[in-house]
N, C-alpha and C positions, 0 to 999 in steps of 0.2 A: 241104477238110477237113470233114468231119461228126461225130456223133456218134450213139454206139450205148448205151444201157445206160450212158452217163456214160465211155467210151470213146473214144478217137478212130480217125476209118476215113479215111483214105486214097480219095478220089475217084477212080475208075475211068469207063474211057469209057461211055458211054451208048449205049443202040439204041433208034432210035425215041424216045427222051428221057425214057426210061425205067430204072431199075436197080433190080436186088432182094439185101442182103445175104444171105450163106448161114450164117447163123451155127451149123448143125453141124456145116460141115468142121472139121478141125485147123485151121485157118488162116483166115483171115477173107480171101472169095472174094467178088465181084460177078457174078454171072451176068446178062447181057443177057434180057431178056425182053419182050414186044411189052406185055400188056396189066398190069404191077404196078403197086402204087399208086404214088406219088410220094412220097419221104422227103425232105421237105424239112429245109435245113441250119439247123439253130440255133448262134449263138454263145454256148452254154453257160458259166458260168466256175462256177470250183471253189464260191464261196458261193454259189452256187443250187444245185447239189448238195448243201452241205451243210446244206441246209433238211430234207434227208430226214435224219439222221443225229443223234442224241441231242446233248443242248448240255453234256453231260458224259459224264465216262467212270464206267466201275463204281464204281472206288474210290471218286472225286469223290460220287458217290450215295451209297455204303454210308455215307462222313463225316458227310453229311446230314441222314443216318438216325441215324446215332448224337449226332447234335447234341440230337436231340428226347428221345433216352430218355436223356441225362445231363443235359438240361434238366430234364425228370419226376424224375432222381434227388438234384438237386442243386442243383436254382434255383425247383422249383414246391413246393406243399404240398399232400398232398392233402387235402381238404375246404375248401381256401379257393380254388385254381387248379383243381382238378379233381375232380372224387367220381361214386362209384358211385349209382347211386339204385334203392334196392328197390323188388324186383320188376319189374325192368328193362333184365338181363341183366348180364354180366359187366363190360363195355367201360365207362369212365369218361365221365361226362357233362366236356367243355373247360366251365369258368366263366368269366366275363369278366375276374376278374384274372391268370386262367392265359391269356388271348387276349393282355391287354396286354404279359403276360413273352415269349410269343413274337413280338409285333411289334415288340419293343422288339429282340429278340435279332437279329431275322432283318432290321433295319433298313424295315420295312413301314410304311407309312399308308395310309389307308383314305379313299377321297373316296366320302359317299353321295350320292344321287339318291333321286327318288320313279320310282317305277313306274306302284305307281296310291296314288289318295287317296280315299275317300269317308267325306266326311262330313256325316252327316242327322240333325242335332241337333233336331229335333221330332219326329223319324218318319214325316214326310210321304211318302216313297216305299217306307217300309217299315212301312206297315201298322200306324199310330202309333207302332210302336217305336224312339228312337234308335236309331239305326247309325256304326256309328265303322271305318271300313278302311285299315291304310295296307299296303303293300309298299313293302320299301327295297330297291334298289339298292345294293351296298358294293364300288367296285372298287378292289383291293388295289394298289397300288404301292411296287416300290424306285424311288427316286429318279422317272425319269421310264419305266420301264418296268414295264407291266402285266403283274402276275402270274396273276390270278384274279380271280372274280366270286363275290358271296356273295351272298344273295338273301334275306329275310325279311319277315315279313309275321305281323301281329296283328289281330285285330278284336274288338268288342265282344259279341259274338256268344258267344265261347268261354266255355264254362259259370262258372269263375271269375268272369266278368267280368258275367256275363247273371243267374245267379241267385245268391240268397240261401238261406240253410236257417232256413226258420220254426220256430221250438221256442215252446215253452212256455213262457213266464216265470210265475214265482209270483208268484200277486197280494200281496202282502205286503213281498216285499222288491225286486220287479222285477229276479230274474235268475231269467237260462236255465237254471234246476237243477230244474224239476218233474221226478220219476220218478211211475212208478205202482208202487204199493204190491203185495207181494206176496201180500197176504192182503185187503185189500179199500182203496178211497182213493188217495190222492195224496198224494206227500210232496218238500217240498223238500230235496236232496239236501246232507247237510252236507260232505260231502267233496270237493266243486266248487265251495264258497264260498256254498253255501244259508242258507238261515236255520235249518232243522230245522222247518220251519210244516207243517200237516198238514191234507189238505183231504177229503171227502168224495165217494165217487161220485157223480157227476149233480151236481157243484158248476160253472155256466155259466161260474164265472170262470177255470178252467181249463180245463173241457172243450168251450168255442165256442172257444178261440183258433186262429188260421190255424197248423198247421202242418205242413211237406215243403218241396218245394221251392215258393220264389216268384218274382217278378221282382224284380231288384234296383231298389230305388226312386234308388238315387243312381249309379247307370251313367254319369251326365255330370262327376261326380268323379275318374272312371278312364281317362280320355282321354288325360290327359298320359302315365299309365302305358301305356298300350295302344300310343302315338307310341316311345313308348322302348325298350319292349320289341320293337318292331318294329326299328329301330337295332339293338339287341344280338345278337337271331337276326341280321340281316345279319352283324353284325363278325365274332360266332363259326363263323358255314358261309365268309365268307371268309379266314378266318383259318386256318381248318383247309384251304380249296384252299389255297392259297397254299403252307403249310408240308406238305403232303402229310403231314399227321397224323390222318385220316383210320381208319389203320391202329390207331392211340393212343387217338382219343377220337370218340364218338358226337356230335351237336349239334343233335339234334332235340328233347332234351329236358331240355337245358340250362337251361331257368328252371322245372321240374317244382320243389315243394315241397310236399311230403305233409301235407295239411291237419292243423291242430293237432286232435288226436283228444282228446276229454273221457274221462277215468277211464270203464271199461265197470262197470258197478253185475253186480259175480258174487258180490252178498250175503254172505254169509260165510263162502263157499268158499275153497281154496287155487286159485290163480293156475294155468289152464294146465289146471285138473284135470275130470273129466268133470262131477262135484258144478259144476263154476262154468260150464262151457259148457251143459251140460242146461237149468240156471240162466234163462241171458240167452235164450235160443230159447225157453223156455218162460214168458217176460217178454212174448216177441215176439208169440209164436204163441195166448196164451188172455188176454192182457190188452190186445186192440185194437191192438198196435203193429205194425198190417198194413195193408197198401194196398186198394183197397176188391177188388182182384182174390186178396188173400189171401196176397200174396207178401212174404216175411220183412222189414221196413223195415230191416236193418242196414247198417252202412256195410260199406266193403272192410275196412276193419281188424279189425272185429268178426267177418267172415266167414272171415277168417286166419287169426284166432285159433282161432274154431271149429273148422274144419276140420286144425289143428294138435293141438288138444286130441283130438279125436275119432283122429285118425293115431295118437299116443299110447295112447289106450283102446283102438281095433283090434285094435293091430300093424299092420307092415308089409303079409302078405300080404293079410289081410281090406280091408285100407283101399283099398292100388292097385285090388284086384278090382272095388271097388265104382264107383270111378272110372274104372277100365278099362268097366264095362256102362255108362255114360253117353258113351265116346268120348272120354276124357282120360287122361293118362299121369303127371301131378301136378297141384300146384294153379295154378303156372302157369299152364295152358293154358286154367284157369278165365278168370282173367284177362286172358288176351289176347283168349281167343272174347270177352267181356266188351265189353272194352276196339276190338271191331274193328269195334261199329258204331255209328252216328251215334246223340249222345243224342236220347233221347224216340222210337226210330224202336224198332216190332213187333219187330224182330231182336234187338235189345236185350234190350226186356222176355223173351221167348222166351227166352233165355238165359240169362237173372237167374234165371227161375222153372225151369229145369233144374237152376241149381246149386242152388237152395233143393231140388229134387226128388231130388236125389244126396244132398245135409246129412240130408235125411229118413230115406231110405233107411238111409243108416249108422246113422242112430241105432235105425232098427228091429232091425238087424244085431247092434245092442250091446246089445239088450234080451234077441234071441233067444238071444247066446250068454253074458247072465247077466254079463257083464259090468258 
C-alpha cells in the first residue's frame, strides 16, 4: 500500500523495479516503465495530514472573532483599554490594560527573554553619549502551548528620551513663560503661570539663554522607563498575535502621548480666526523666533492649528489647490512626509521648510484675494 496526494494506491507489479502512477485516467492505473523516478512508500497516518488543514472550522473562527468585538463592546473602555491617537489614523491604538483584559479572557501568559541588551552608561562606545538598548522577547502561552511571538524594543536614543526643549525662563520668577513682545521687549507670560515682569530688547538675561532643542542632562534617570517600555511594546504586539486582533487594533503606537502643548499666545484674537493665526506666524517670522536657516520654530500643534485656520479663511477649493501645487492632498500627508524621516537628518529639515513654503504661499493667496 502506498500513498498519493493523502490517498491510498494499491501496489501494482513493477518492471525493472520501477512504476509510475497515472493519475489522469478515470481510475487510478500503474503503467510499467524502464526509466521513472522511484515513489517510494510512506506510512502516512491521518494526524500528519492533518498538519495541513486549519485547527478549526469557520464557525469555530467567526466565534473568535466575535469574542474580541464583544469584548471592545462590553468588557473594554475606550480611552483606558484602547484609544484612537490624532493624527494617526482610524484604527485604535491596544493599551496595556486592554492587553491584560484579553489575556485574562483568552487564558494567556507571557514569559519574556532578552534579545539584545546594551547598556553604555558613560558613553564610552558611543561617542560619550550614554546609551541605553534593550529588545524583549514575549512568548505568549495557554497553558503549555505556544501561541505567538511579540517582540519590542526601546532605546535611549528616541527623541523623548535624548532631548529636552530649552525655553526661556524669566529672570525674575524662573519659569518658562518669556514671550516676546508684540511691539518691542519681553514679557512674562501671565496666562502660563508668569509673573507679568517685562524685560527690554538686548536685555542678556533673556536673550543669552540656550534655547531649541538640547541634550537631556538627566537620560540616566530614564533607564528604568526605557527597560519597561521595552516589556510593554513586547506584551502588546504579543498579545495582539496571539488574539489575532490585529484586525482591532494598531500596536505601534501604543505608548504615543501628545506632548503637553503650552497655551499658543494669538494676543487678542478670537481662537481659530485668521486675526490669531496671522498673529502667531508673524510672532515667528519678524520677531526672531526662527532657526538660523529661517524656518518657522513652531511646534506640530501650532502648525495644525494654522493650517486649520488658514483652510477656514480659504475655503475648501483655494486651500486643497494650494496643497495640491506642493504634492499633498490634506494636511495629513504633511505630517506623515514629516514624520517619515529620521530626526536631525536633511530630508527632514527639507520638508519642514516645504510645509513652512506652502503656510507662506496660502497666506499670500489670502492677501491677494482680500480676504
Amino acid at each position: 500500500m502506498s500513498w498519493l496526494n493523502g490517498r491510498s494506491v494499491a501496489s501494482a507489479p513493477e518492471t525493472n523495479g520501477f512504476a509510475r502512477v497515472n493519475v489522469l485516467a478515470s481510475t487510478l492505473a500503474v503503467e510499467p516503465v524502464s526509466k521513472a523516478p522511484i515513489v517510494p512508500e510512506h506510512n502516512h497516518s491521518n494526524a500528519e495530514l492533518a498538519r495541513f488543514m486549519p485547527v478549526m472550522d469557520i464557525e469555530q473562527a467567526v466565534a473568535r472573532r466575535n469574542v474580541i468585538v464583544d469584548a471592545m463592546k462590553q468588557l473594554m473602555v475606550e480611552g483606558v483599554d484602547y484609544g484612537k491617537i490624532p493624527g494617526c489614523g482610524d484604527k485604535p491604538a491596544l493599551l496595556q490594560p486592554g492587553a491584560d483584559k484579553l489575556c485574562n479572557l483568552f487564558g494567556l501568559t507571557l514569559r519574556y527573554r532578552f534579545q539584545e541588551k546594551v547598556e553604555d552608561w558613560t558613553g564610552a562606545d558611543h561617542g560619550g553619549e550614554p546609551f541605553f538598548y534593550y529588545q524583549i522577547a514575549a512568548d505568549v502561552y495557554r497553558g503549555e502551548f505556544l501561541l505567538a511571538e511579540g517582540i519590542g524594543a526601546c532605546h535611549s536614543w528616541e527623541s523623548k528620551y535624548r532631548w529636552r526643549k530649552g525655553e526661556r525662563t524669566c529672570p525674575t520668577c524662573h519659569q518658562p513663560n518669556i514671550r516676546k513682545s508684540r511691539d518691542t521687549g519681553w514679557y512674562c507670560w501671565v496666562k502660563t503661570g508668569g509673573c507679568g515682569a517685562t524685560f527690554s530688547d538686548g536685555d542678556p538675561t533673556v536673550e543669552k539663554q540656550e534655547v531649541g532643542r538640547k541634550a537631556n542632562p538627566d537620560v540616566l534617570d530614564s533607564v528604568n522607563t526605557i527597560l519597561k517600555l521595552a516589556y510593554k511594546r513586547a506584551k502588546l504586539s504579543g498579545t495582539i498575535n496571539a488574539t489575532s486582533a490585529s484586525e482591532f487594533f494598531t500596536q505601534d503606537i501604543e505608548d504615543f502621548t501628545p506632548p503637553a502643548e503650552e497655551p499658543i499666545d494669538i494676543g487678542n484674537n478670537p481662537r481659530n480666526s485668521r486675526a490669531a493665526q496671522q498673529y502667531v506666524a508673524e510672532q515667528k517670522i519678524s520677531t526672531g523666533n526662527l532657526n538660523p536657516q529661517g524656518r518657522i520654530k513652531w511646534s506640530f500643534v501650532e502648525m495644525a492649528e494654522a493650517f486649520q485656520a488658514m483652510r477656514k479663511e480659504l475655503g475648501e477649493t483655494l486651500y486643497l489647490g494650494e496643497l495640491e501645487r506642493y504634492g499633498w492632498h490634506r494636511f495629513q500627508d504633511i505630517k506623515n512626509a514629516i514624520d517619515s524621516h529620521p530626526a536631525g537628518s536633511r530630508e527632514k529639515a527639507e520638508t519642514r521648510d516645504k510645509a513652512d513654503a506652502c503656510y507662506r504661499s496660502m497666506q499670500t493667496v489670502a492677501r491677494k484675494e482680500g480676504k
